[in-house]
N, C-alpha and C positions, 0 to 999 in steps of 0.2 A: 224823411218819412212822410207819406201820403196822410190826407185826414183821416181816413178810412182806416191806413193801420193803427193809427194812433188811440180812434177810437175802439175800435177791435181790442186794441192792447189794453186799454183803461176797463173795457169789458170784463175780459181774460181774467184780469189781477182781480176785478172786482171778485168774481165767481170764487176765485181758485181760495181767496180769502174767507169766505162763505165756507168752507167747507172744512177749513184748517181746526184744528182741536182748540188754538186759541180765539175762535170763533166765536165764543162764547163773550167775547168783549162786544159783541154787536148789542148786547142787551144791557149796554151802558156801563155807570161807572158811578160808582158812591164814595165819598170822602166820610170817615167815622173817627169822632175822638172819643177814644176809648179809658171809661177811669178806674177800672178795676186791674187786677195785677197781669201783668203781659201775657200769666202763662193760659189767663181764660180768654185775654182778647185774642192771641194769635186762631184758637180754633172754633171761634166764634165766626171770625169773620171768613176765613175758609169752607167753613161747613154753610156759611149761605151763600159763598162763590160757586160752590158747587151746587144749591141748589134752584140757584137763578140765572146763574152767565152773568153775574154782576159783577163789575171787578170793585172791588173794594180798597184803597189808600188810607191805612188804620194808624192814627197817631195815641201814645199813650204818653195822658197827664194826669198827675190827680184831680181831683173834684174843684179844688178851689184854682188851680193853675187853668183850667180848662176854663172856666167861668173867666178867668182875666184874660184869656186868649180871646173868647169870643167877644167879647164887650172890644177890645182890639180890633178885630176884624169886622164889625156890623156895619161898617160902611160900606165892607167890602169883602162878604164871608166866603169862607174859602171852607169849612167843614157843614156836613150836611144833616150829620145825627150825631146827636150826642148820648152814647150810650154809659151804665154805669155810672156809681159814683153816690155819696148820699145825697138823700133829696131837698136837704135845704139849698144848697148851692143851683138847683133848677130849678126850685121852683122862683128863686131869686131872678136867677134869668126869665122864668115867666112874668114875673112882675115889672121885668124892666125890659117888657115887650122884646127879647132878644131870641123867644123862641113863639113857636105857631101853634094856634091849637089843629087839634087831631083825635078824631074820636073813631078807633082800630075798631072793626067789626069784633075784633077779636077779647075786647072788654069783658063779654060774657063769660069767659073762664076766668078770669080773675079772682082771685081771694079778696074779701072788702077792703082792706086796708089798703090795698093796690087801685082798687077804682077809689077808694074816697081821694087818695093822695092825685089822681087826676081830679076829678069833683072840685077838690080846692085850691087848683091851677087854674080853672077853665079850659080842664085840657089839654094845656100847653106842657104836661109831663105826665109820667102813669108811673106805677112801682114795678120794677124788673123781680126785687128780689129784698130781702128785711135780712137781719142781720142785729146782736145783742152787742152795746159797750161794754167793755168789761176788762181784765187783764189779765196778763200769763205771769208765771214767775221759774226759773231753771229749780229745779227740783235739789240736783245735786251741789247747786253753789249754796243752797239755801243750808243745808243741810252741812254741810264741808265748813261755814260760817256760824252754826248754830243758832241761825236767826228762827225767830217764829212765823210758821208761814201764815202771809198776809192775809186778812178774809174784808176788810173793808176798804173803803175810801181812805178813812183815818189814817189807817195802818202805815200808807204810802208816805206819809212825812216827817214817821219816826225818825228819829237820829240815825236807827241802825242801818236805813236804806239810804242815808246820804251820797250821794253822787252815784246812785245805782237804778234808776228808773229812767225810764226814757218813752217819750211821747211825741207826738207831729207835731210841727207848726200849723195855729191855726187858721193864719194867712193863707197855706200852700193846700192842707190837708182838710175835706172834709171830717174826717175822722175825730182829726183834733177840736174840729168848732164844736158837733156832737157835745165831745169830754164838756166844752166850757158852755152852753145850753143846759146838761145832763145836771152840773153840777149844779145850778142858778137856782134851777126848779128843784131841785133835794136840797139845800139850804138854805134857799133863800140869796139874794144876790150877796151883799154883806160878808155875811159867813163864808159864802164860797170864794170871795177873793180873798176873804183872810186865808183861807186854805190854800186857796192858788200861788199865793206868797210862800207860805211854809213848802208849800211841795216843789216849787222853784228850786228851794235850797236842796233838793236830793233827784234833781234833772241831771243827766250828764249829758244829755245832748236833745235839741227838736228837729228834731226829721223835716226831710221835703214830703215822704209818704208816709201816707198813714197805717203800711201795714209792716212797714221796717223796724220798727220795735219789738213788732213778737219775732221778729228773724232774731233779733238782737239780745231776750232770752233765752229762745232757743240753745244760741252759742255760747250763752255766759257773758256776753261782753256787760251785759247787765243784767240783774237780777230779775227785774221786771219791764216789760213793756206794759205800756196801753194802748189797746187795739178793739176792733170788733175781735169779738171771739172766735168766730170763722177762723178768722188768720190766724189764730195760735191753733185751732184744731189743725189745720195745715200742718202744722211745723210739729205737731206731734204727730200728723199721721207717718211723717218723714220719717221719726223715730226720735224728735228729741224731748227732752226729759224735762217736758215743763204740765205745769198744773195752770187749770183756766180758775177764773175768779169772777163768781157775777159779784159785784160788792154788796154788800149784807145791808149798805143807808137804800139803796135802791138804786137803777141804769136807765139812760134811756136807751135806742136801738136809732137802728137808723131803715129808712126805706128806699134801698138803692134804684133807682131812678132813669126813665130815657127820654129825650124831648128829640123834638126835630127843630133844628135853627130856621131861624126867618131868614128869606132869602137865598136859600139853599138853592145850589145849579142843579141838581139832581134830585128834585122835589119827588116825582114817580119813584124813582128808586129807593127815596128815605121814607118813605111809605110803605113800600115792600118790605123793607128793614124794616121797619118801625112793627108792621103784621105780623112778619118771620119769628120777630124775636120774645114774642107776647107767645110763641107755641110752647106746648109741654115738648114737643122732643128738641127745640131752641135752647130750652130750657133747662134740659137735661143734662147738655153738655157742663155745666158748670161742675156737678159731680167728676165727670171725668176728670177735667183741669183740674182738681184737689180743691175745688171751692167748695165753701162750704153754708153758704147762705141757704135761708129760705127762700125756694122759690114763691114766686105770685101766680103761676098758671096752678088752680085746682088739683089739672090733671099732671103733675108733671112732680116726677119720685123726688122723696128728700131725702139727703145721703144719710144714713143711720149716725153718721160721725157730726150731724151738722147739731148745733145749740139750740136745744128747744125751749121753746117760751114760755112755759109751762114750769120748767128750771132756774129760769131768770128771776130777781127780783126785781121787774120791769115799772117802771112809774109812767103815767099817761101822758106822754111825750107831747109836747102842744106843737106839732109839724106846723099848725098856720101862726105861729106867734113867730118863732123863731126860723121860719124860714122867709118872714120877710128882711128885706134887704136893709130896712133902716137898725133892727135891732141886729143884724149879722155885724152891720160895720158900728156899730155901735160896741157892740158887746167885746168885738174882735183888737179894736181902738182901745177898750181900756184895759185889754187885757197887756196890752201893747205897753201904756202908758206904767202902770200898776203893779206887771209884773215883771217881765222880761226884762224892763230898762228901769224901772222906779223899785227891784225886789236885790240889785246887787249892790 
């Protein structure tokens, strides 16, 4: 073959590729680890394939699985945005420079609590979306057993609920560090591992995720989970037969979170993400997918079924105490020490 065809031909293909419907991969390529439940990451990341030509490779972990991944890879990162998830676990990567600041033109709709949670990163995270701790319990087990249904923290270590609660690990799960944070600050540190001890003995099992416990009421397999509430509104919009609980000592919530990694290959594109996903109608989608958090865009609808704050007996969550990294692995270490392995 002549140069000329050759070149002709490398032309040709060029073009003809240009015009193909998968065309739309010329506007690059974004890698996203996603930590919220598969069924909002799948049409998260489509719904902005479709409105950039960005092809998106969407890995789903939870919050603290994700944080171990990337501290992993910072020599050599391989994911671009990290979307979802609560925000101690990133703003922890902000602190251990593992992610970049970024200041979205798009802050201005933001509800406060979403711009302070950037505010006290240096930007290097912002609030997607907030969300109440709290727990579910099956309605009909409860009742089939003639126990009384649970309204506090307390409640959860009675005798009657032994080997019938179930909650995340708080190594894997954002969710579950939350619980042991949540607890610290409503009794005091002390108190709350004595408690943490007692409620060991009525765990039947710690999760990798943090939203698998309220499936786990749901079904009966146990009486109660602990979860954000979202996740049991979920499982009851499903149709199953459980009751939410903000506890009656007081909860903290969580503010679900996005940063962009340092070093990301597809910098232009985790920015476009990063813009996209701060929209009300980005934001929207979560309703659809049966999520049920509060969004942070102003403008962007709250599903009628989602937990309002207003309902919660909420306590002033200290985001910048406990989202730094020395009390995470502090706290998470003696929970390790104290309960798990020092409570059997």
């Amino acid at each position: 073959m002549s140069t000329t065809r050759r070149l002709f031909g490398a032309l040709f293909a060029g073009a003809l590729t240009a015009t193909l419907p998968g065309a739309a991969s010329a506007q690059g390529n974004l890698t996203v680890y996603c930590s919220v439940q598969e069924e909002w990451c799948r049409p998260m990341m489509a719904a902005f394939e479709r409105a950039t030509g960005i092809r998106v490779a969407m890995t789903r972990k939870s919050s603290g699985e994700t944080l171990t991944q990337i501290r992993a890879e910072s020599a050599n990162p391989r994911g671009d945005v990290w979307w979802g998830g609560t925000g101690d676990p990133h703003m922890q990567a902000g602190q251990e420079n593992l992610t970049v600041e970024y200041r979205s033109p798009n802050l201005a709709q933001l509800h406060p609590w979403a711009v302070r949670q950037a505010e006290q990163t240096g930007f290097r995270t912002v609030g997607i979306y907030a969300g109440a701790l709290g727990y579910s319990y099956n309605t009909t087990e409860l009742a089939r057993r003639r126990i009384a249904a649970p309204r506090c923290w307390a409640d959860l270590a009675k005798p009657e609920f032994r080997g019938e609660v179930q909650v995340a690990d708080p190594n894997t799960s954002g969710t579950a560090y939350t619980m042991l944070a949540t607890l610290v600050q409503v009794m005091g540190e002390e108190p709350a591992f004595e408690y943490l001890r007692a409620l060991h003995r009525n765990i039947n099992q710690y999760t990798r995720s943090g939203a698998a416990p309220a499936r786990a009421a749901a079904t009966g397999e146990s009486l109660v989970g602990i979860t954000f509430l979202h996740d049991a509104v979920t499982q009851r919009v499903n149709g199953a037969p459980v009751e939410l609980v903000g506890p009656c000592e007081g909860t903290g919530y969580e503010i679900g979170s996005m940063s962009i990694i340092r070093g990301a290959r597809n910098m232009e594109q985790a920015r476009r993400f990063f813009d996209w996903a701060l929209t009300a109608e980005a934001q929207a989608l979560g309703a659809e997918a049966k999520a049920y958090q509060l969004p942070s865009n102003r403008n962007a609808p709250i599903p009628p079924q989602a937990p309002r704050f207003e309902n919660v007996p909420l306590i002033d969550y200290d985001f910048a105490r406990w989202g730094r990294a020395e009390e995470r692995n502090r706290i998470i270490q003696r929970w390790e020490r104290e309960v798990r392995a020092g409570a059997r």
